[in-house]
N, C-alpha and C positions, 0 to 999 in steps of 0.2 A: 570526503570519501578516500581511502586508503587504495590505492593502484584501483583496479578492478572490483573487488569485494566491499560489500555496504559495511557498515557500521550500524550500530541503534540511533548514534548519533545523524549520522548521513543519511538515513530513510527520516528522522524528525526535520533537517533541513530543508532537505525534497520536500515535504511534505505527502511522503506516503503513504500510504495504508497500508497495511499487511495482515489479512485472514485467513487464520486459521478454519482447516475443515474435515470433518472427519470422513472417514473414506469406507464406513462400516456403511451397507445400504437400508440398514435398519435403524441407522441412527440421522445420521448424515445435519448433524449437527453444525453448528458455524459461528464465529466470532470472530470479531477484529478486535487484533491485539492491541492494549496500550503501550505506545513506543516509549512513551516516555518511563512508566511502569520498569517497562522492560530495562531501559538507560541506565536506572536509579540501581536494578539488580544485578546488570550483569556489569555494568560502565557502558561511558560512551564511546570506546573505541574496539568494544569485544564486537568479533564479526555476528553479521547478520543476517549471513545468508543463508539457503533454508536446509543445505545441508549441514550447518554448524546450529540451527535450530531446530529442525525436525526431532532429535535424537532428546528433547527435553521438552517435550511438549505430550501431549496425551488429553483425550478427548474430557471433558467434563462434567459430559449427562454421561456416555459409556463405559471409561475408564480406557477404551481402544488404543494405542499407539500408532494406529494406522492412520497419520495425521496428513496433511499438502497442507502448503502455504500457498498465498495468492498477493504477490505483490502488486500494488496497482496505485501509478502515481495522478498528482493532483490535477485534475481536468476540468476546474472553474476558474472563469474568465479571471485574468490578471489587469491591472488597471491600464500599467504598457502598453498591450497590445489591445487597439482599437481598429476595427474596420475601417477600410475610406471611405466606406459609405459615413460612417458616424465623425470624420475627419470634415464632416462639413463640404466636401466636393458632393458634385455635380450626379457623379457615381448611383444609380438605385440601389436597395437592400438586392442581392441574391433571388431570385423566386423559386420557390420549389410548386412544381405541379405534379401532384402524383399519377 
């Protein structure tokens, strides 16, 4: 990632998501974009933040330009990080009671 500002590259590293959605309320259509797609057309180090993206994007059932992005990074378990419960101690799982 380049100072502050993502990359195409730097959101595929993270391993982020990034969805596009339209903002028409009669459309209100949605996709997640391909990063890589995207890497391939614009390069890996063109920024990729949504206001250096918004401005070239447009809905695809509507035609709308009235787009938002939704960045959202990866939240499944990583192998590193294991609870102490699963670390084989003494520790119980968490309980939730509603």
């Amino acid at each position: 990632m380049i100072g502050k500002h993502w990359t195409w590259q730097s959101l595929i590293d993270a391993r982020m998501t990034v969805t596009a959605f339209c903002h028409n309320p009669a459309c209100n259509h949605s996709r997640k974009l391909d990063l890589a797609e995207q890497r391939a057309r614009f390069g890996p180090d063109a920024p990729a933040m949504e206001w250096d993206v918004r401005p070239k994007l447009k809905c695809a059932r509507c035609g709308g330009i009235d787009v938002g992005l939704i960045y959202t990074p990866d939240t499944s378990p990583r192998g590193d990080i294991v609870p102490a419960w699963r670390k084989g101690s003494a520790q119980k799982p968490p309980r939730y009671d509603p």
